[in-house]
C-alpha positions in Angstrom: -133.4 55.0 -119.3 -133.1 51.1 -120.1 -132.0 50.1 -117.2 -134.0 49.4 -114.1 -137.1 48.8 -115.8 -139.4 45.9 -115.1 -142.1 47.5 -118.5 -141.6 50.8 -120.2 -145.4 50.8 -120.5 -145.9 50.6 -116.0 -143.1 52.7 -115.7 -145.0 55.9 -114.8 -147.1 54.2 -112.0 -144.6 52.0 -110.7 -142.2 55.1 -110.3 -145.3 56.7 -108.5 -146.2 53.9 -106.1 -142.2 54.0 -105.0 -142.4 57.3 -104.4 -145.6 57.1 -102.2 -144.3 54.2 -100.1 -140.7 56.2 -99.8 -142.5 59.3 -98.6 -145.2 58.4 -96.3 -144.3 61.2 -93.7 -145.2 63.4 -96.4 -148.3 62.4 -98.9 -150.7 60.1 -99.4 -151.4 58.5 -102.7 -154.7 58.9 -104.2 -156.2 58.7 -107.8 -154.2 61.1 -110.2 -151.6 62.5 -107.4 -150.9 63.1 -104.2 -151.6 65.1 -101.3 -150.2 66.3 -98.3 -150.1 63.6 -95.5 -150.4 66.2 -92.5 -153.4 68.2 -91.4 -153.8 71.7 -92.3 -156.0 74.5 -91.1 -159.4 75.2 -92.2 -159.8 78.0 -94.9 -156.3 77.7 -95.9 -156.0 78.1 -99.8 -154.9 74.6 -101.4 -152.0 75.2 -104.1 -152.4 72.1 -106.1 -149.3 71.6 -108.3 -148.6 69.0 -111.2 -147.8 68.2 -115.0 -145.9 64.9 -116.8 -143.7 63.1 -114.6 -139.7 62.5 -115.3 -139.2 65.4 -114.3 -138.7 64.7 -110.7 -138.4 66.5 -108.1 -140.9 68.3 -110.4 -143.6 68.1 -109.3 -144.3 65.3 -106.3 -141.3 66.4 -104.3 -142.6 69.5 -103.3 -146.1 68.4 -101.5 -145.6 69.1 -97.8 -146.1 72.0 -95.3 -145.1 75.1 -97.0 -144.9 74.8 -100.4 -147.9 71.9 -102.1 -151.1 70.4 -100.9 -151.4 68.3 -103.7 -150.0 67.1 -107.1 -151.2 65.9 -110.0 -149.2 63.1 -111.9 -149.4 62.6 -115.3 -147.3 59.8 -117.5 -144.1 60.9 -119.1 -144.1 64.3 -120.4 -147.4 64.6 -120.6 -149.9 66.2 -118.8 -152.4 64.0 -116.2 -156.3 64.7 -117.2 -158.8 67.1 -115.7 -160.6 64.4 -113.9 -157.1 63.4 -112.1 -156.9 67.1 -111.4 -160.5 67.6 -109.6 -159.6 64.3 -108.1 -156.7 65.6 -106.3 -158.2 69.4 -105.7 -161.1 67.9 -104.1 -158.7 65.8 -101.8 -156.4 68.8 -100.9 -159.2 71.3 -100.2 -159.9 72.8 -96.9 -162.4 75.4 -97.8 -160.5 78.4 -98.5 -160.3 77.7 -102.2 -157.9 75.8 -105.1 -154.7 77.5 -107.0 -153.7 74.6 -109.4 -150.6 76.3 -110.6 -148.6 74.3 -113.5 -146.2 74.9 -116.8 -147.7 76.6 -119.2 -148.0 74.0 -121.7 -151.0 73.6 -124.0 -152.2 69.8 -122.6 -151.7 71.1 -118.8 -153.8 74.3 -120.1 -156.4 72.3 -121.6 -157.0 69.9 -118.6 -156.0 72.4 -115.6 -158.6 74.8 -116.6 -161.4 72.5 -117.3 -160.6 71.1 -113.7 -160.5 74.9 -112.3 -164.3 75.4 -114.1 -165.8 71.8 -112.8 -164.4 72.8 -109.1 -166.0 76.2 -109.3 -169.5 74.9 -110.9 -169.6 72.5 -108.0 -169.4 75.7 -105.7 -165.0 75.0 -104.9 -163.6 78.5 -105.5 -160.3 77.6 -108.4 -158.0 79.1 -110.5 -155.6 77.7 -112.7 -152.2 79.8 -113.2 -149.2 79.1 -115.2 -145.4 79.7 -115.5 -144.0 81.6 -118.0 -140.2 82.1 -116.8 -138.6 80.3 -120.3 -136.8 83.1 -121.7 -135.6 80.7 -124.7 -139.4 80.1 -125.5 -140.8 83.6 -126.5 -139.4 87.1 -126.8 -140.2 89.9 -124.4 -143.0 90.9 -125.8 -145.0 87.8 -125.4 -143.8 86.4 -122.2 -147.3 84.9 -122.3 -146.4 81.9 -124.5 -143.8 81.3 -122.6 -143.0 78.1 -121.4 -142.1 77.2 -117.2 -139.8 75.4 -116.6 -136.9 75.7 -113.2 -138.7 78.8 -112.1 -141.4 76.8 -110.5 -139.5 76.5 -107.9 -138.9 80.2 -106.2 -142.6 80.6 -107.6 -144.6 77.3 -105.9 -142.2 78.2 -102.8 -142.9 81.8 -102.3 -147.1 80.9 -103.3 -147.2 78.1 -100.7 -145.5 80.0 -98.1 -148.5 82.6 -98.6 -151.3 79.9 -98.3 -149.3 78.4 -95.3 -149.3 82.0 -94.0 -153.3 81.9 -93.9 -153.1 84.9 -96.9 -157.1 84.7 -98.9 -157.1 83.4 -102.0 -156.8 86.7 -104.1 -153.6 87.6 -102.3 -152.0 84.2 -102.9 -152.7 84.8 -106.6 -151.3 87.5 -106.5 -148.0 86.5 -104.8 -148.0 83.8 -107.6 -148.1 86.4 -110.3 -145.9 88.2 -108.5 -143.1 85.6 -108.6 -143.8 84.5 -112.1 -143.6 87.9 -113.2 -140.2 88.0 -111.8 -138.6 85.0 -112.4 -136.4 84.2 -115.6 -134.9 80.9 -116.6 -132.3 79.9 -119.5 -131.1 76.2 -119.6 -128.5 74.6 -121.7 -127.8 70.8 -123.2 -125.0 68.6 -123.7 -127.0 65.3 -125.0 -130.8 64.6 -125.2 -132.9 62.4 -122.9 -134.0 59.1 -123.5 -137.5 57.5 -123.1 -138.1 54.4 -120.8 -137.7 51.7 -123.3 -137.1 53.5 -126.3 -133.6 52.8 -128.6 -132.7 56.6 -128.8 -132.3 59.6 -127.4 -135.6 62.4 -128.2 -132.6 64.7 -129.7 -129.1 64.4 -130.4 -126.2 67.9 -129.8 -123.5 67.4 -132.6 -120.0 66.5 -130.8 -118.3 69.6 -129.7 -122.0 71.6 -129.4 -124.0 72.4 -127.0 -128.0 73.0 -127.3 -129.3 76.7 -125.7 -133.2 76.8 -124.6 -133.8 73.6 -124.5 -137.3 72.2 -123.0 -137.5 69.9 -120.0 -139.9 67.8 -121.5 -137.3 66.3 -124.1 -137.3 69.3 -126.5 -134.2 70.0 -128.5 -132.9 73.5 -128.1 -133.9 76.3 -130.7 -129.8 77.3 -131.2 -126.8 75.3 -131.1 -123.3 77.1 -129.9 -119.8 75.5 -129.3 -119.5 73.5 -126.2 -117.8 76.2 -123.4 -116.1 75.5 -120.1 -117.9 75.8 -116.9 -117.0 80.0 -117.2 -117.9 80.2 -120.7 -121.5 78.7 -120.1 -121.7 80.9 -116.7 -121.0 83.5 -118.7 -123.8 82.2 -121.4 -126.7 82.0 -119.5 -126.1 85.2 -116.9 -125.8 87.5 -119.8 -128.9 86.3 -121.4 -130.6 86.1 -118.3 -129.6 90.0 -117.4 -130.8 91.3 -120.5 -134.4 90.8 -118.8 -134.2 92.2 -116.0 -138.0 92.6 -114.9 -139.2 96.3 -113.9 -138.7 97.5 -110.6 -135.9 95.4 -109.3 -133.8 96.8 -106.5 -130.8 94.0 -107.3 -131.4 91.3 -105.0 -131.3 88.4 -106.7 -131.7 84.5 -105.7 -129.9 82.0 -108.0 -130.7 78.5 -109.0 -128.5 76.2 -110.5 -130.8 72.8 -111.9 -129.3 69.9 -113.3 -131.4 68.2 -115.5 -130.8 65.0 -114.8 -127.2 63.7 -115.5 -125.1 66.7 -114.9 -122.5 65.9 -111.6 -123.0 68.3 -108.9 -119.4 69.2 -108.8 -119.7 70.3 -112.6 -122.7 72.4 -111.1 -120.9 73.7 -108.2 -118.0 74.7 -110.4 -120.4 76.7 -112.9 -122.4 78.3 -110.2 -119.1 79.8 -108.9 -118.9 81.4 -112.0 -122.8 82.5 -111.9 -122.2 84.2 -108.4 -119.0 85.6 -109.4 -120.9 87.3 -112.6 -124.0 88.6 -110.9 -122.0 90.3 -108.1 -119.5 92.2 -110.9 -122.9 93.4 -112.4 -123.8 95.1 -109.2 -126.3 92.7 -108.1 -126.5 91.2 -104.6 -127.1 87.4 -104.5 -128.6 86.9 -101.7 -129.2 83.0 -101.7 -128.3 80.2 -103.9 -129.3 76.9 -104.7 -127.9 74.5 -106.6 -129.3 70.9 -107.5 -131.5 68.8 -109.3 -135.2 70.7 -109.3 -136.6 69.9 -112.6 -135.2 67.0 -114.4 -135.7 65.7 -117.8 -135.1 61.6 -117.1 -131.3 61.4 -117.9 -131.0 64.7 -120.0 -127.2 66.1 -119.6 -127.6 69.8 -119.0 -127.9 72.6 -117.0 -130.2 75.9 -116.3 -130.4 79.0 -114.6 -133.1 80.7 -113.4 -133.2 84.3 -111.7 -135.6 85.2 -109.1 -135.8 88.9 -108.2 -136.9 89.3 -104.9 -138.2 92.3 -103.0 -139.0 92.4 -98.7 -142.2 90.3 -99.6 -140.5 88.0 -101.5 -137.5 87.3 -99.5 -139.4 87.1 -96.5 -141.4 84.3 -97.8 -138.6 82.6 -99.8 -137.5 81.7 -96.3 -140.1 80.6 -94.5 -140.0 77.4 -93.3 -141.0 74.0 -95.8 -140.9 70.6 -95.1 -141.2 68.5 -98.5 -139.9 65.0 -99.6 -137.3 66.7 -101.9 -136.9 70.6 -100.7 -136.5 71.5 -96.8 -135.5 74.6 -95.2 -136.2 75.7 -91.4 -137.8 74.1 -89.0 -141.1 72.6 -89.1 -143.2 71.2 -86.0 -144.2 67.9 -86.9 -148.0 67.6 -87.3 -150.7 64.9 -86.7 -151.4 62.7 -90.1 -154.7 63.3 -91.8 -157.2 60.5 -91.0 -160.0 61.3 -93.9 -157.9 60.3 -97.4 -159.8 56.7 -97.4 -163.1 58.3 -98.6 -161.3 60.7 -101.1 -159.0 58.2 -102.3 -161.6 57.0 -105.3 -161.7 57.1 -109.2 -164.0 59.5 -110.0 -167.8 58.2 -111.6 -168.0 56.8 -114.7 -170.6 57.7 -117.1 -173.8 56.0 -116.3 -176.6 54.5 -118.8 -179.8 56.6 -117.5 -182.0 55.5 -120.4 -181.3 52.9 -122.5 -181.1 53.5 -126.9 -183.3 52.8 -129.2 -182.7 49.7 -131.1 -180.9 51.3 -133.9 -178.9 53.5 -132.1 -178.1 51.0 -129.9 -177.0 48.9 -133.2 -174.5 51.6 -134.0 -173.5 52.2 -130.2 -171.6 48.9 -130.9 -170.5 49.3 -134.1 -168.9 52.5 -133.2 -167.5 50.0 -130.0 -165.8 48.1 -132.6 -164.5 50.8 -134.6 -162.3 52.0 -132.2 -161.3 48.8 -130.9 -159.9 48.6 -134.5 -158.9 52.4 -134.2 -156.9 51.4 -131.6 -155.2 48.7 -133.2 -154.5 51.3 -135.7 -152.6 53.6 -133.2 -150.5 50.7 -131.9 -149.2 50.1 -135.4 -148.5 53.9 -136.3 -147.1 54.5 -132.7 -143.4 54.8 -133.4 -144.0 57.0 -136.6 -146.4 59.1 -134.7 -144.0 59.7 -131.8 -141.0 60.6 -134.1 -142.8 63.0 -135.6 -144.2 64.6 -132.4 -140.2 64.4 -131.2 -138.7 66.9 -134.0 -140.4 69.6 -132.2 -142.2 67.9 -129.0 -141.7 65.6 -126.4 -142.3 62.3 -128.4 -145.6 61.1 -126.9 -148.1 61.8 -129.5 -148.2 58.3 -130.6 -148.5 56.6 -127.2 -150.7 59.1 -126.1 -153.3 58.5 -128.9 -153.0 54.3 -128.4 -153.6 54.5 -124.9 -156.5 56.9 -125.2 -158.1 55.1 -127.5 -157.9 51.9 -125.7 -159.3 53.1 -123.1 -162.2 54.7 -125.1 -163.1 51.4 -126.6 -163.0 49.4 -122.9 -166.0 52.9 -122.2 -167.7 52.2 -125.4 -167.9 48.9 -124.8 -169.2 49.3 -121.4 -171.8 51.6 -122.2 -172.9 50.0 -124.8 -173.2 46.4 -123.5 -175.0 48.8 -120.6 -178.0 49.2 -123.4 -176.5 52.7 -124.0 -177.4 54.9 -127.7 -174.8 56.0 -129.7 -174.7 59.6 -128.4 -174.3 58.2 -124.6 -171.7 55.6 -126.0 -169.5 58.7 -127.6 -169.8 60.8 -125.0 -168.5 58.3 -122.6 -165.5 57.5 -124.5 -164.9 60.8 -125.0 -165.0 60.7 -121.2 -162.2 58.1 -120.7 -160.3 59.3 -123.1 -159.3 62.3 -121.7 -159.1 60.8 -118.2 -156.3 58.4 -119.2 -154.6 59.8 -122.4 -153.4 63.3 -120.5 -151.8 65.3 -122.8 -152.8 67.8 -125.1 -154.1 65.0 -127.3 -156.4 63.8 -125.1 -157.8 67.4 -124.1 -158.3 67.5 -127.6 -159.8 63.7 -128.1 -162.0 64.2 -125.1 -163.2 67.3 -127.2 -163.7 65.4 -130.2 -166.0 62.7 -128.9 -168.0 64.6 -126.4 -169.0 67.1 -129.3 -170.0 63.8 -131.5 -171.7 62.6 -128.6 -173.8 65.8 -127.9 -174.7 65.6 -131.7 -175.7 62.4 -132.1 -179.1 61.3 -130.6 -179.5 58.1 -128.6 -182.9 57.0 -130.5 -182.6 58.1 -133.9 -179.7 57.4 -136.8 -178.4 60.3 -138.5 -178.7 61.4 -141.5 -176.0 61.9 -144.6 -176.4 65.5 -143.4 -176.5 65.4 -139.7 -173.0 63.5 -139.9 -171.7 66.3 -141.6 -173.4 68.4 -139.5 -171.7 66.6 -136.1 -168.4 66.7 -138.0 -168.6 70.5 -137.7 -169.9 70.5 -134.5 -166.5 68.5 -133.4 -164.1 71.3 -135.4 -166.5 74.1 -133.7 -165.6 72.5 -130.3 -162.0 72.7 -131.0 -161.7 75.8 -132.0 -163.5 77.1 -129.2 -161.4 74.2 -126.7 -157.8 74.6 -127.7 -157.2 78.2 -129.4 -155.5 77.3 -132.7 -156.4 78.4 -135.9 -156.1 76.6 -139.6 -152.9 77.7 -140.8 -151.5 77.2 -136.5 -150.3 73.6 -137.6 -152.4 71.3 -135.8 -154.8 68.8 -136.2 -157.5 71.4 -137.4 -155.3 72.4 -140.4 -157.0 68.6 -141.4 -159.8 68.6 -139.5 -161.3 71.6 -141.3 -160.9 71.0 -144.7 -162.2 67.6 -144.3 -165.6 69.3 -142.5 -166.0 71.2 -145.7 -165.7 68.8 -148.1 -167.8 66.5 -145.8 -170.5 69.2 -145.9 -170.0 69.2 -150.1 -169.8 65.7 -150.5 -173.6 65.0 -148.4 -175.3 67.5 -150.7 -174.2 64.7 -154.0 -175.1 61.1 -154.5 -173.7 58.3 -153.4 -173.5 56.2 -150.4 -172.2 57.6 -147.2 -169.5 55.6 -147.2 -168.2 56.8 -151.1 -169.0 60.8 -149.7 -167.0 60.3 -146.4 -164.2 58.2 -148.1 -163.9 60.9 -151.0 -163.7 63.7 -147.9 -161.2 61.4 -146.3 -158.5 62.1 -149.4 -158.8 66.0 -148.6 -158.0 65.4 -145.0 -154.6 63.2 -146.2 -153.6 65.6 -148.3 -154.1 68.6 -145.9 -152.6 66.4 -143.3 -149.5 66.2 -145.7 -149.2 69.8 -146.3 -149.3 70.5 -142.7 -145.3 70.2 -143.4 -145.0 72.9 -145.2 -146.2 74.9 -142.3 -144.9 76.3 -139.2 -146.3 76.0 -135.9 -148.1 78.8 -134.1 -149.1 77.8 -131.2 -148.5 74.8 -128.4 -144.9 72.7 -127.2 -143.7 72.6 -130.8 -143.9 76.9 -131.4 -140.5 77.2 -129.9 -139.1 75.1 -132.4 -140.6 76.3 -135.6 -137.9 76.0 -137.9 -137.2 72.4 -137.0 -140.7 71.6 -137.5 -140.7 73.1 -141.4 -140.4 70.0 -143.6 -142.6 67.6 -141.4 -146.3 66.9 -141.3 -147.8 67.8 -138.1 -148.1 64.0 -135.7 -152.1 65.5 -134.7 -152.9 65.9 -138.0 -151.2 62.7 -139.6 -153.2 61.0 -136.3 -156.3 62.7 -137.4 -156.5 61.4 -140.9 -155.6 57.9 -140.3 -158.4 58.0 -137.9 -160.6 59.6 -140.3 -159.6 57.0 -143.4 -159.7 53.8 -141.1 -163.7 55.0 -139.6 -164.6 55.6 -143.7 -163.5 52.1 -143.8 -166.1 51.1 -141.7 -169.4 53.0 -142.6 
């Protein structure tokens, strides 16, 4: 991925504005996504779709009659924010309701939801659903932590085709579970993927290897095995793959083979041979195949299979007709172009100064403009240590996700506070911006932190020793409650938490707020550091526990450098 780029840092939205000028039949480009170009009928359920981009055809190739009315785009490998999401909902809605249907990966969680409960406070029925056909990510017996990855095809294709249909909204959640519940994927790599600008690959496969379960979003497989022939890895992934047969199958079966972004199609042709070959000697009737490039992962060499176990239903929808940018099959009449995207085409409203601080407040509005300008100097420097932790067991994007949200915090704060806004306004609002632009689970997270500060610090009055400890709790409370985890889960709690309580002992001595936090601050580095000796529970990096044993977890090494640099500044 060094080639062909003007800046690794544009690279998601020039790739983006390409694909809206190549595709005009099909979308229209608006902020956060895309939606379909061509009109659709009133009442019709809107499946909005989305996630991180280099994935593609994932997810913006499939926004067209039959299958998407919108997607959401976030940068690489990481997910876009909830207000992209509402953004592109709102756009794609024709009054019969929202499905935002996505991977089930702990940023897109975060964001996707929220979006689903700010379209339904504003009266927009929504639901957001996830994948879960990554047998390689969880056993059996919690296929809920699974991860999606290839399977979104037969599952947004068969849940479009029931919204196209003119099915309500509970029925074309239910075909959605439906297909989720019987699909099962199992992918394979020869060689990692690379990031736009970066020197290395996320992951390397020892010569003569070959990595099973691998994620599309750069993650190293959980097993290595030696590298097979075209047969041998048929024989790989089909055997795993029939072990899960969901319940109630009848043996019709539709096969995709995915490359993920550098295998040849010829390879893939030769190795699906093999897959049909295997499935019909197990009694099993195939009755269509695919084989192509559906979910990609940039210039990842690799392969997976995915199994979707149809019934009449199903197959009946499987074939309706779709007209997309990147998948078509039947024919579609051509339809007039939707003339009302101009007026839905906007950012969505920045925070607003309704009543201006007091004097103090306003005093530390700035000051607290200034400390993450410096925060954000901070990130840039620790970016590249950041993301190489994030990539032993993640996607590699912790570290730019952090500099880029808080850049775009401080260009809030700063606003807000030149605006005459208090410190509690000036929080919430780069809380606000963070999540917006960061995408991610960081920035779900981020967006958590700051809007928690920002609801308990007041706009008129400075807060005490106490009350600082006090908001410091509040924040781990919110996260807690936002993202699931638990100390001991390896995340950025297993440092925010102990800091809170020694905060909360340190207030209660003497000293100057500054010795108190600082003194906290040490607890928060060391728990940060002993986050290594932990293994993850929860989120991208669960999957690869064992790899992750050893290293300090990137959200809670983020976490205390933020929390040492802001003691630096009281």
């Amino acid at each position: 991925m060094t080639r062909l780029i003007n800046d690794p840092e544009n690279f998601p939205s020039e790739a983006a504005e390409g694909y809206l000028l190549a595709n005009k039949r099909h979308v229209r480009g608006l902020y956060g996504g895309a939606v379909r170009a061509t009109k659709t009928p009133e009442k019709k359920v809107a499946l909005v779709i989305g996630g991180g981009t280099g994935h593609y055809p994932a997810f913006a190739g499939w926004v067209g009659h039959g299958m998407a009315d919108g997607v959401v785009m976030g940068n690489i490998f990481s997910s876009p924010s909830a207000a992209q999401a509402v953004s592109v909902a709102k756009a794609a809605e024709r009054g019969g309701g929202v499905l935002i249907a996505f991977g089930n990966y702990a940023g897109d969680v975060l964001h996707f939801g929220d979006a689903a409960a700010q379209l339904t406070a504003q009266g927009i029925p929504a639901k957001a659903v996830v994948t879960t056909d990554d047998i390689a990510s969880a056993g059996p017996d919690e296929i809920e932590k699974r991860r999606g990855i290839a399977g979104w095809v037969p599952i947004f294709k068969t849940t479009g085709a029931a919204a196209e249909r003119g099915l309500e909204f509970d029925e074309v959640e239910r075909v959605f579970h439906k297909a989720n519940s019987r699909t099962r994927t199992l992918g394979v790599a020869f060689s990692g993927c690379t990031l736009p600008g970066a020197d290395e690959p996320l992951f390397t496969v020892p010569e003569g290897k070959m990595a099973i379960g691998l994620g599309v979003h750069g993650e190293p497989g959980i097993s290595e095995e030696p590298l097979g022939t075209a047969d041998e890895v048929a024989a790989l992934l089909v055997e795993r793959l029939l072990e899960e047969r969901p319940e109630g199958n009848d043996g019709r079966v539709i096969a995709l083979l995915n490359g993920l972004g550098a295998a040849k199609y010829e390879e893939m042709f030769v190795t699906f041979r093999a897959v049909n070959k295997l499935l019909e000697e197990s009694g099993l009737t195939v009755v269509d195949g695919e084989v192509g490039e559906f979910a990609t992962s940039l210039d990842m060499s690799g392969i997976s299979l995915t199994l979707f176990w149809v019934d009449d239903e199903l197959d009946s929808l499987w074939n309706d007709p779709v007209d997309t940018p990147s998948y078509r099959r039947g024919s579609v009449d051509s339809s007039d172009l939707r003339d009302d995207l101009g007026e839905l085409s906007q950012e969505p409203t920045k925070l607003q100064v309704t009543e201006e601080g007091s004097d103090d407040s306003k005093k530390l509005a700035s000051a607290i403009a200034d400390t993450l300008d410096k925060l954000t100097a901070l990130l840039d420097e620790k970016s590249a240590e950041l993301g190489k932790l994030d990539a032993i067991a993640g996607d590699g994007d912790h570290g730019i996700g952090m500099h880029r949200g808080a850049e775009n915090a401080t260009v809030a704060a700063r606003r807000l506070s030149g605006d005459g806004a208090g410190a509690g306004t000036t929080l919430a609002g780069a809380g606000e911006a963070w999540s917006a632009t960061a995408g991610g689970t960081s920035g779900a997270l981020w967006g958590v932190v700051l809007g928690a500060a920002g609801q308990g610090i007041s706009d008129n009055d400075l807060p005490s020793d106490e009350q600082v400890a006090d908001v410091v709790r509040r924040v781990a409370d919110a996260l807690l409650a936002a993202g699931g985890a638990q100390l001991g889960d390896k995340t950025m709690l297993d440092a925010l938490l102990p800091f809170a309580d020694a905060l909360e002992a340190e207030v209660k001595g003497e000293g100057s707020l500054a010795e108190k936090w600082n003194r906290a601050s040490a607890v928060a580095t060391e728990a940060a550091n002993k986050t290594a000796d932990l293994s993850p529970k929860i989120g991208r990096a669960r999957p690869l526990a064992e790899r992750s044993v050893g290293h300090a977890d990137p959200g809670a090494v983020s976490l205390a450098y933020i929390i040492e640099a802001i003691g630096q500044e009281l």
